[in-house]
C-alpha positions, 0 to 999 in steps of 0.5 A: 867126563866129557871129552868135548863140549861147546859153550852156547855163549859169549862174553865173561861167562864163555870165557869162564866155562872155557877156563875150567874146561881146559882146566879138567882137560876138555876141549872147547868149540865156541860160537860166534856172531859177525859183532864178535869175530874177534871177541875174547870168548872166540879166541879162548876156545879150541874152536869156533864157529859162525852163526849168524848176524849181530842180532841175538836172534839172529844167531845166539838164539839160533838153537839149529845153527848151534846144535847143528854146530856141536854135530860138526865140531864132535861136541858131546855136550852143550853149556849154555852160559846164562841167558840167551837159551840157557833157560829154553826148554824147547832148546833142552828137548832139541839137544836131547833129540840129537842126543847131545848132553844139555848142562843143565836141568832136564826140559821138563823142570825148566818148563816147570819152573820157567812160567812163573805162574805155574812154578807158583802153583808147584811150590804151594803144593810143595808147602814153600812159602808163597807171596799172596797174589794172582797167578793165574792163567787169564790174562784178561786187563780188566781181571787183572786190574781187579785182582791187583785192587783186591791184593792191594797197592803197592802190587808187582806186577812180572812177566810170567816167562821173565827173568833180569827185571824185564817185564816187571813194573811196581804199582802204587796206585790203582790209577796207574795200573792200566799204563804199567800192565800195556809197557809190562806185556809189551816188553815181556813179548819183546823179550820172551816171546810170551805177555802173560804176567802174574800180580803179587803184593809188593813187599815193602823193605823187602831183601832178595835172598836166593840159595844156590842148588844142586842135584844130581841124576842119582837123586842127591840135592844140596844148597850151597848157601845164601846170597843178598842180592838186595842192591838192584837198580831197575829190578837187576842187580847191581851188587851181589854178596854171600852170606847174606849179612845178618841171617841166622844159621836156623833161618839159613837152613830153614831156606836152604831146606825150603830150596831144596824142597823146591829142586825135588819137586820138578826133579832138578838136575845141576845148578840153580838157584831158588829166589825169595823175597825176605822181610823183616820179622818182629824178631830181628830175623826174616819172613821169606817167600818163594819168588822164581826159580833160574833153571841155570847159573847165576851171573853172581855165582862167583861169591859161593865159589869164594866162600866155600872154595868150589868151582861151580861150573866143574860140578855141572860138568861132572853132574851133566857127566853122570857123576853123582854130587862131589859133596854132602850136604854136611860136607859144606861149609861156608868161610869167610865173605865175598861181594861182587860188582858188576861193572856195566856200560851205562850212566848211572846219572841218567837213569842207568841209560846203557852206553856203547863204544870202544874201550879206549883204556881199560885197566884192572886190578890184578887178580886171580882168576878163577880160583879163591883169591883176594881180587877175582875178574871175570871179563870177556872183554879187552882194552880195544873192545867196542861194547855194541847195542846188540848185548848185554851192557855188562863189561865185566864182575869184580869179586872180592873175597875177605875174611869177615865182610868189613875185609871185603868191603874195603878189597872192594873199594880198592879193586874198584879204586884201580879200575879205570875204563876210558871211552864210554860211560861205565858205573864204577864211580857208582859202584865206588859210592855204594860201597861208602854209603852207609846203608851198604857199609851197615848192612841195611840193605833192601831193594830200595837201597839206591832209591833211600841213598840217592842223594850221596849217590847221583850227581856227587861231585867228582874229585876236587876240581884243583886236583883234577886241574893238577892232574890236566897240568901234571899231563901237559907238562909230561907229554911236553918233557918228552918231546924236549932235546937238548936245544935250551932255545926250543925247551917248554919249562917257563924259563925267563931272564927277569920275572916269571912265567905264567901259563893258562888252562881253560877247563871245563868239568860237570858244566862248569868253566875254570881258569886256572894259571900254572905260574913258574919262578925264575927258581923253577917254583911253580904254583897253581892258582885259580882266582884268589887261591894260589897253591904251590905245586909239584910234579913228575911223571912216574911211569905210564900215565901215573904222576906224582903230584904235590898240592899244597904240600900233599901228595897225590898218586893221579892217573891221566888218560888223554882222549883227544880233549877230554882227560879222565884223571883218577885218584884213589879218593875218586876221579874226574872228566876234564876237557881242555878248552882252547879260551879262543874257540870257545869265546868264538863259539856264540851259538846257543844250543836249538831248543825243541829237539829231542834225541836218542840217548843211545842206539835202539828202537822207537816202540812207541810214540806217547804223543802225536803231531799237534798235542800239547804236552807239559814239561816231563810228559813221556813222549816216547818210548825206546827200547835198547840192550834188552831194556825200555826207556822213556823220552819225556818232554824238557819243557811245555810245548806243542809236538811239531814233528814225528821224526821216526815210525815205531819199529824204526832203529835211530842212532845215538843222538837221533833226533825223534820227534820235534817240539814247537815251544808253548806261546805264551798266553 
C-alpha cells in the first residue's frame, strides 16, 4: 500500500479521498489555487501545495505543476478525483513517464473510452448494445445534417470528448439542426479542447441506468450493481439512487455482464462506470443500450458504497497498489436503498442559472461521514465559504440510505428539511419538490422528469405568507428581548396604561407586498392580523435562531436568519425569503425600474452576440450568449425592440449584473 499519495483535486471529493486515507494510514499532500488558500480540502491534507491562479487552466488543469508537486512532496501516486484530469490520458502517460502511480485506468482505456465515437465502435464489436446513429469520424455540417435526417428526429446530438452534458443538444426538427450543431462544438472546444460530436437517436422516455465496474492488474472484473440516474436537468443529474426501482435481477445481470464485457475489452484497471440509456419493453422490463464509459469515479459513487457497505475509494487505492479486487462477483451483495441529492448554487426558477457568494448560513443535518449511515455528507465547503465563478456549482451530496426505498425517501425529505444555506440561491427547496412529486415518489422515472412535473416544481409557492410573517414577528421580537434591562421605561413588550398596542411589519415576498400588524392586549395577548384575517399568536425564542411559534392555535418549529433586511424563515413543510420594508422608503421610492437593459445574470463571459446594432428583434429572441461554471446560457430579448448598443466584445468577462447590450423599445406603427 501506498505510504503517500496527492489528491489532484478540490472540493468534497478531495475531502473524501482524503478522509479514507488517513483512515488506512496514508498520508496526503493537496494542491491548491490563490481561490482556495484557505479551502477545506487544503486544510484536510498533511500537506499543500500551490499551483497557480483561480482559472482551472491555469492550475488544477496544470498536469506539470502537479506532477512536479508529487515529486517534491515524495507522493508515490496521484488520485485524481473527478473532472479536471481525471479522465486526461495525456496526464495518465505523463505519471506514468515520471514513474508516479495514476489511481485509475491505464492511458490506453482512457483514450479508448474517452472519444465517444471510437468507444462506440469498440462496444459494437464487443457485442454491447448500441443506440443506432452517426459515429464517425468526419465532421463535415453539411454530412452530419444528413445523417441526423437520415437517424431521424428527435436526434442527440453530444461532444465525442463530453462528459456532465456539456457539448450535447436534443434536436426535434431538421430545421433546427444547423443552430444546435454551432452552440454543440462551440461549447465542446470550450470545454475538452475537441468539437468533434457524434449523432444518435434520441430515445424518448428514456432512463439513465449505469453500472459500477471494477477490474484489477490480475485480470478480475466485477460490477457493483446499478444506479438510476434518470433525474437530470440540462443533461446533469440532479438526483442519484441505487438499485435502480423496478429492474429485474435477470436484466440486472444481463447489464451488469454487458459491463463487465465493456471493462475487458480495453483492459480497464480500478473504478468506473458503464452508461446506458434504458426504454421501456412491451414487457414491463428494459431495452438498454451503451451510452459512454467514465474512466473515473463517479460523483454519486456514494449510493453503491450504502448499499453494499464498501468503500469505494479504498478498492482504488488497493487496486492502483497491485492488490487484486477485495471481492468476487458472488461475494456482492446489494442491501437496502440509497438516494443522493446534489446540492448546488443555482436558481432552479431561472433556468438553473449558477449562483455565486458566500455561504453566510450553512447548516446540515447530522450524519455520518463516510461509513453506512442513515444521513451521510460529503462537502468541501464551510459556513463562511464563498462559492466562486471559477468551479463547479456544487456545494455538497447529501445521501440517505434506508431499508426499502420509501424509508429513503422520507430520511430524504427530512435531511434536505434540515438543510438551510443563506447567501446565494441553492436548489434545496427544488430538491425538496422532487422528492414529493409524484413521479419521483412512484418510480416513474425518466430524463424528462423535471420537464413532465414542471408545473409542482418551478415557481411554487414557498411557505404560507402568515407563517412566514410570523417567523419575521417571532425574530423581531427576540432580538429585542435581548437587548431589554431591567428599565420598565426603556421595555419594547407594547405595554399601555389603557387600550392596546399595535405594531406594523411592511413585507415583501415573490413580489408581493404585506401589512400586517401584531396587535398586543393590555393582558399581554397578541394577535397577528393582515386585512379582515386576525390570528391569535404566540412565541418564544428556543434557542439560536429556532423559535416556537403558535398561530392559530398551531404550533410551528421556524427557523430565522437575518441577512441585513432580508430574512429566510424555514419551517419543516418548507420555507420562505422575506425582506422587511421600511413602509416610509419605500412609498419615498417612485422611481420606476429603466427599461431597455439587459444584464448579466451571473459572472462569466460573453461568447457571442446573437444581434448587432440596428436589428430589430422580437420578444424572447436570444441576443446573447454567455458562458459560466462550465455551462452556455442564453440572454433572450424581454420584449419587441430595436438593439441600440453593444456593450461588451465577445471574450470579454462582465460581472453579475453587467449591463450587455442595450435595447431602444419598438415605435409603435
Amino acid at each position: 500500500m501506498f505510504k503517500k499519495i496527492l489528491i489532484a483535486n478540490r472540493g468534497e471529493i478531495a475531502c473524501r479521498v482524503a478522509a479514507t486515507a488517513r483512515r488506512l494510514g496514508i498520508a496526503t499532500v493537496a494542491v491548491y489555487s490563490d481561490a482556495d488558500a484557505n479551502a477545506r480540502h487544503v486544510l484536510a491534507c498533511d500537506e499543500a501545495v500551490h499551483i497557480g491562479p483561480p482559472a482551472p487552466k491555469e492550475s488544477y488543469l496544470r498536469g506539470d505543476r502537479i506532477i512536479a508537486a508529487a515529486q517534491a512532496t515524495g507522493a508515490e501516486a496521484i488520485h485524481p478525483g473527478y473532472g479536471f484530469l481525471s479522465e486526461n490520458e495525456d496526464f495518465a502517460q505523463a505519471c506514468a513517464d515520471a514513474g508516479i502511480v495514476f489511481i485509475g485506468p491505464p492511458a490506453s482505456a482512457i483514450k479508448a473510452m474517452g472519444l465517444k465515437a471510437e468507444s462506440k465502435r469498440l462496444m459494437a464489436d464487443a457485442r454491447v448494445p448500441l443506440v443506432p446513429g452517426y459515429h464517425g469520424a468526419d465532421q463535415d455540417p453539411a454530412l452530419l445534417q444528413r445523417e441526423a435526417d437520415r437517424i431521424g428526429y428527435p436526434v442527440l446530438i453530444k461532444a465525442s470528448a463530453g462528459g456532465g452534458g456539456k457539448g450535447m443538444r436534443a434536436v426535434q426538427k431538421s430545421d433546427d439542426f444547423a443552430a444546435a450543431l454551432a452552440s454543440c462544438k462551440r461549447e465542446a472546444i470550450n470545454s475538452f479542447g475537441d468539437d468533434a460530436v457524434l449523432i444518435e437517436r434520441y430515445v424518448t422516455r428514456p432512463r439513465h441506468i449505469e453500472i459500477q465496474v471494477f477490474g484489477d492488474t490480475h485480470g478480475n472484473f466485477v460490477y457493483l450493481f446499478e444506479r438510476d440516474c434518470s433525474v437530470q436537468r440540462r443533461h446533469q443529474k440532479v438526483l442519484e439512487e441505487a438499485p435502480a426501482p423496478g429492474l429485474s435481477e435477470a436484466r440486472r445481470r444481463e447489464m451488469g455482464t454487458a459491463a463487465v464485457a465493456a471493462a475487458r475489452a480495453v483492459g480497464y484497471v480500478g473504478a468506473g462506470t458503464v452508461e446506458f440509456i434504458a426504454e421501456p419493453r412491451s414487457d414491463g422490463d428494459l431495452h438498454f443500450y451503451f451510452m459512454e464509459m467514465n474512466t473515473r469515479l463517479q460523483v454519486e459513487h456514494p449510493v453503491t458504497e450504502a448499499i453494499t457497505g464498501l468503500d469505494l475509494v479504498e478498492w482504488q487505492l488497493r487496486v492502483a497498489s497491485g492488490e487484486p479486487l477485495p471481492s468476487k462477483q458472488d461475494e456482492l451483495a446489494i442491501d437496502g436503498h440509497a438516494i443522493e441529492a446534489r446540492i448546488c448554487a443555482e436558481n432552479p426558477d431561472q433556468q438553473f442559472l449558477p449562483a455565486t457568494g458566500k455561504l453566510a448560513v450553512y447548516r446540515t443535518p447530522p450524519a455520518v461521514n463516510f461509513e453506512r449511515g442513515n444521513v451521510r455528507l460529503d462537502a468541501g465547503v464551510r459556513e463562511g465559504d464563498a462559492i466562486s465563478p471559477y468551479y463547479d456549482s456544487m456545494i455538497a451530496k447529501l445521501i440517505v440510505w434506508g431499508a426499502d426505498r420509501d424509508q429513503a425517501l422520507a430520511r430524504l425529505d427530512a435531511a434536505l428539511a434540515a438543510t438551510h444555506i443563506v447567501g446565494l440561491h441553492t436548489n434545496v427547496a427544488f430538491l425538496r419538490r422532487i422528492v414529493k412529486s409524484p413521479s419521483f415518489a412512484n418510480a416513474d422515472l425518466d430524463t424528462a422528469l423535471i420537464e413532465r412535473e414542471r408545473a409542482r416544481l418551478f415557481d411554487a409557492p414557498p411557505l404560507p405568507i402568515s407563517v412566514a410573517a410570523a417567523g419575521v414577528v417571532a425574530h423581531a421580537l427576540a432580538e429585542e428581548r435581548a437587548l431589554e434591562d431591567d428599565d420598565p421605561w426603556s421595555r419594547r413588550d407594547g405595554w399601555r396604561l389603557h387600550g392596546s398596542a399595535v405594531r406594523r411589519f411592511d413585507i415583501e415576498a415573490q413580489g408581493q407586498h404585506h401589512v400586517y400588524t401584531l396587535e398586543r392586549a393590555r393582558d399581554g395577548a397578541l394577535w397577528l392580523a393582515s386585512g379582515a384575517e386576525r390570528l391569535p399568536f404566540e412565541c418564544r425564542r428556543r434557542g439560536g435562531d429556532v423559535h416556537d411559534v403558535t398561530l392559530a392555535h398551531r404550533r410551528w418549529a421556524l427557523t430565522v436568519y437575518a441577512i441585513g433586511e432580508r430574512l429566510h424563515v424555514y419551517a419543516p413543510e418548507g420555507m420562505a425569503v422575506v425582506d422587511e420594508i421600511d413602509p416610509i422608503a419605500h412609498a419615498a421610492d417612485g422611481s420606476a425600474a429603466e427599461g431597455g437593459r439587459l444584464t448579466a445574470p451571473m459572472p462569466g463571459k460573453v461568447i457571442a452576440f446573437l444581434a448587432q446594432v440596428g436589428d430589430a428583434v422580437k420578444t424572447g429572441q436570444p441576443l446573447a450568449v454567455m458562458e459560466a461554471m462550465k455551462m452556455e446560457h442564453t440572454i433572450a430579448a424581454p420584449h419587441d425592440g430595436t438593439v441600440a448598443e453593444l456593450l461588451y466584445a465577445v471574450g470579454d468577462q462582465v460581472q453579475e449584473g453587467g449591463e450587455l447590450l442595450r435595447l431602444a423599445a419598438a415605435v409603435p406603427a
